[in-house]
Each structure stands twice: as C-alpha cells, then as structure tokens.
N, C-alpha and C positions, 0 to 999 in steps of 0.2 A: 567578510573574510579578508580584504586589500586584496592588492592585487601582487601581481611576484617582485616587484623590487619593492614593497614594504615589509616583506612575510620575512621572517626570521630561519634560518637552515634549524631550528629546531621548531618552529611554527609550521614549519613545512611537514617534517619530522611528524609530527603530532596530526596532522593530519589524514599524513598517510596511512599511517597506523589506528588512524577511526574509522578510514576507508577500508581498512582490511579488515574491522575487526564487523564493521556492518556486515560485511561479504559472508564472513563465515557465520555470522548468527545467521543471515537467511538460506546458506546453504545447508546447517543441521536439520536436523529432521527429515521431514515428507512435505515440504510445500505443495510440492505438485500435489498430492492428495489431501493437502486441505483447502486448495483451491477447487478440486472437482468434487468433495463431498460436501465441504459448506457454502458455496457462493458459486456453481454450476454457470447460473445464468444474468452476475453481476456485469458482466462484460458485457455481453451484451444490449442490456440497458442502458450502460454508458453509450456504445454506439449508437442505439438510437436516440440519446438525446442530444448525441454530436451533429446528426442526421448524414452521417459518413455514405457516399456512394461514388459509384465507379468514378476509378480517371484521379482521385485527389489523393493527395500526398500525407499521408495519414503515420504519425510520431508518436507510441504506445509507449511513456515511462514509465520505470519501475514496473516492465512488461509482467516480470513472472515466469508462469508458463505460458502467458500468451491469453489470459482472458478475455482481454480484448480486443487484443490486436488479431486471434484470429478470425472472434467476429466481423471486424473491418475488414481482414482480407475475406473475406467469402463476400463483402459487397459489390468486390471490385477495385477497391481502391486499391493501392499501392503503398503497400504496408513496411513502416521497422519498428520493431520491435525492440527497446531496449534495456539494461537492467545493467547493475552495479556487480550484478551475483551469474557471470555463465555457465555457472553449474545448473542452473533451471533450466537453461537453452535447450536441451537436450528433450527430456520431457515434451517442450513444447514443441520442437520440431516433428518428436513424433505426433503428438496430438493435430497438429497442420494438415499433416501426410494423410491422416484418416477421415480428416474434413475433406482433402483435394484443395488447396492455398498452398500458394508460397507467400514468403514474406522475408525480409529481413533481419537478423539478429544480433544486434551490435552490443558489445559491454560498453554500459557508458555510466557517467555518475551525474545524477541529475542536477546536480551542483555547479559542473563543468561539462555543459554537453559539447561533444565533440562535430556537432553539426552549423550549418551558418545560419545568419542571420534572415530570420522571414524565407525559411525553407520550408516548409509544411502548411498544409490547408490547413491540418487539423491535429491538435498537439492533447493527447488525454492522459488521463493514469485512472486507474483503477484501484483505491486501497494500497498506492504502490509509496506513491513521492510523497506523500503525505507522511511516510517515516524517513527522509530524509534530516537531519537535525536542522537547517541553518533555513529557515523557513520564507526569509526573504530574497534568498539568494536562488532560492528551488522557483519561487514567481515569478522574479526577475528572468532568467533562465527560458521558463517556460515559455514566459512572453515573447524574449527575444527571439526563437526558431520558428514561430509562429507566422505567418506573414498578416501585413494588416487586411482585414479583415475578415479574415479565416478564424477559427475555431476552437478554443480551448473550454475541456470538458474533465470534472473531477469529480468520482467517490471518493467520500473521506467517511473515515468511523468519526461517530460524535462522541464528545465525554458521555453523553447523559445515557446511551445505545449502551446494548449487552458490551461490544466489545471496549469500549470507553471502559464501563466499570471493572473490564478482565483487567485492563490497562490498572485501575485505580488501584486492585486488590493485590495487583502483583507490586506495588511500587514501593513499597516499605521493603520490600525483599530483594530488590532488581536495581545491579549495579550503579554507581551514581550516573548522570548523565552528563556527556560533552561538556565544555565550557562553551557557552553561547549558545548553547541547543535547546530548542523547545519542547514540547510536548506533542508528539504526533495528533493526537485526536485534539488540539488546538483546528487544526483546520476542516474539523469538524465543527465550526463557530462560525456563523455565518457574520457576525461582525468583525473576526478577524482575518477570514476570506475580503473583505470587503476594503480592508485596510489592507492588506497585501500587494491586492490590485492594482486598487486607486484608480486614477484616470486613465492608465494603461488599457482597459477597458470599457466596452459599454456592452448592454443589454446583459448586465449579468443577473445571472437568475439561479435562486438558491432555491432548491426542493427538497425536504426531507421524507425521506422513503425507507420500509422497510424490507430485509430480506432475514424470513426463517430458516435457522439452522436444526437439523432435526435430525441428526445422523446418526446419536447414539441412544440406547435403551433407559440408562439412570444415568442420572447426576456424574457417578461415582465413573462409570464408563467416560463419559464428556471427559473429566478430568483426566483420565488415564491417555483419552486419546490427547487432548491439546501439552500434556508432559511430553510424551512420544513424540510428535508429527510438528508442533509452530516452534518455530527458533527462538523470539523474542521469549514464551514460556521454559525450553531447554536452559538459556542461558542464564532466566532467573533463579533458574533449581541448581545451573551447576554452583551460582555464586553463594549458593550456602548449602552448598552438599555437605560441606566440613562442621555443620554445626544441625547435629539432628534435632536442637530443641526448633531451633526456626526452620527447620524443613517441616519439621510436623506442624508447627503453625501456618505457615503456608499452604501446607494440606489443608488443613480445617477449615483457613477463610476463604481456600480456594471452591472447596466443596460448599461451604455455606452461601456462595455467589451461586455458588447454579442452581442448589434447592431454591433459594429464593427467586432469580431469574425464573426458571422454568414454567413458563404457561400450560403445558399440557395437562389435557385432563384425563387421558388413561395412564396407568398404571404401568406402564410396557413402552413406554416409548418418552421424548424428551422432545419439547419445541423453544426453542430461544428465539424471539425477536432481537435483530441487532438492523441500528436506527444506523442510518447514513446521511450526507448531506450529500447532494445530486447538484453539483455547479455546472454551468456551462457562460458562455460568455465567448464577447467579440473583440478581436483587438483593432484600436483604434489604429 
C-alpha cells in the first residue's frame, strides 16, 4: 500500500472510501445472529488452539461480536477486541456481560493497527481478517503487534469449504473487487498461508477442520436467511437489484449450491459442512 509520503491525496481518498465501504457491508444485516446461529463455538476452538490462559495479553481482529475474544476473556487473559465495523461492539458487549468478562473494544483496521509493536502474547482472528483485501499487509500487521514468541492463531474459510463455494457462486454477481485485493478464502490455502508468513514464523501448523451449519429447515430457508442476515450476500443482491434477470439468476445458482451442498439425510431439516483452515504459529 506505501507508505504516506508516497500515497497520492486521491490514493489516500480511495482508500478511505474502501474503508467505509468494508464497514458498512459488515454492518448490514444481523452478524451478530449469524455468528451465534452458524459458528456458536468457532471461537472458541481458536482459543484453544492458541492455548490462551490467564495473565496474557490476548489481540481478537476482525473481533465481530466477540467470538473469540470472549472465550479468551473468560480464561483469564486480558482481552481486546477489535474490528473495522463498531457497529458489532454493541452486540458483543452484551453478549460479555452474560458470560461475566470484561474485555476491550477498539475500532481498528487490520491493515493499520493502531497498537505497538510486540504488544500482545497472543494475536488471533476468527473468519474475520481473512476478508481484509490487501493480504500481505493484514500478515505483516499481525506479525508486528505480536511479540516474539508469543502467538498467532487463524480461522479462514477455504475455497474448496461450503463457504468458499457461497463465495464462488456469488462472484459473477458481487461487485468487482479493490485494485490490489485478493480473495478472502485465498488464506484458506495453506500454501499461501505459508508464503505470507515466511520466516517471520516458526512452528506453523495448518489443520483443516470442520464446522456444521444446521440452522435452517430447506435449502430455500438457508438462502432466505443468508439474503437477510451476511453483508457480503446483502451487498451482492443490492448490486443487481436493478436488473431482475440476474437477480433471479442469482437465486437459482444460489439455491442450486445448497441442494447440492446439503448432506442431510431427513427431510425437515439442512446440514452444510463448511471446511476451515485452523493456523496457529510462533513469531520468531
């Protein structure tokens, strides 16, 4: 991205304005409700493969409502929590308050964290940074707040995972992307986890795991809910609401992903595997 005396007052400009337009895509919807109906207890899986416990200085990006980060606080640690979109904060403070945690809530952008250098044991994100666009600069980042030998731990959706191919089927439809930006379920690639890194790390270790999503009754339901409640789906529908031939095409492929996805075997109900890659690693 340079740094600010090479960036250009309309490089700048354009920035800002991808920054706000991130913010409002994750604040449409219900995050918070598709965070606690489809991935409950993705958070904390990540903390335990952080192995997060009392007394350490524990950095949640692209917090959410706090999936993670309040499992980490309830170990003890000493928790922040932080995210691009403070509209979730909210949510997640209540949801703290019902566990009994406190934690901290910062808007931050994972891009330009507003934290110093080798400040935290332990630095994770959950499904979060992984849709930042600029994919070496979100590593870079990470790495730096991290202190050495302390902790970095990530879910990412894969291409090849249910939500990879939501990704796939929406992308014919779903505005272009950034100039320089990648592919979020890119770091769902364990070889391009690995090239991110580099020798910035050691002991990294890639695991792919599944979490079932089983919320709704048909297919037809799934879709209605992830229209309604995920940003990144809101904002693909609104960018062809003006054209009903490709809204209804959207519908069809939308819906013919989740007949075909769906492993369940009764009649009354829906089960989606969606595949994750489980990082964790040590900075050198």
């Amino acid at each position: 991205m340079g740094d600010a005396t090479t960036v250009s007052p309309a490089e700048q400009d354009a920035a800002r304005a991808l920054k706000a337009k991130h913010r409002a895509l994750w604040a449409s919807g219900d995050y918070p409700a598709v965070a606690a109906d489809l991935i409950p207890g993705l958070g904390a899986r990540l903390v335990e493969a952080c192995g997060v416990r009392t007394g350490q200085r524990v950095l949640d990006l692209a917090a959410g409502t706090g999936n993670a980060a309040i499992p980490a606080a309830a170990t003890g640690a000493t928790v922040t929590a932080s995210d691009l979109t403070p509209e979730l904060f909210d949510a997640g403070r209540a949801l703290a308050a019902q566990r009994g945690v406190q934690l901290d809530w910062v808007e931050a952008d994972v891009e330009a964290l507003p934290f110093a250098d080798d400040e935290f044991d332990v630095v994770m994100s959950c499904v979060g940074a992984m849709f930042a666009p600029h994919h070496r600069v979100t590593a870079e980042e990470i790495v730096r707040v991290v202190r050495p030998g302390g902790t970095i731990g990530m879910i990412n959706w894969t291409a090849d995972g249910f939500i990879g191919r939501l990704f796939a089927t929406m992308k014919p439809y779903a505005p272009p992307p950034p100039p320089g930006g990648s592919p979020a379920p890119l770091w769902g690639d364990e070889g391009h986890v690995r090239e991110l890194f580099g020798d910035s790390v050691t002991d990294l270790t890639l695991r792919r795991e599944t979490v079932v999503m089983d919320r709704c009754a048909t297919p037809l339901e799934f879709r209605e809910y992830w229209k309604a409640n995920y940003g990144p789906t809101i904002a693909t529908y609104r960018f062809n609401e003006s054209d009903p031939e490709r809204s209804a095409a959207l519908d069809a492929d939308f819906l013919a992903l989740l007949e075909q996805a769906d492993t369940a075997t009764e009649s009354d109900r829906t089960a989606y595997p969606a595949e994750y890659l489980l990082v964790t690693a040590t900075k050198r």
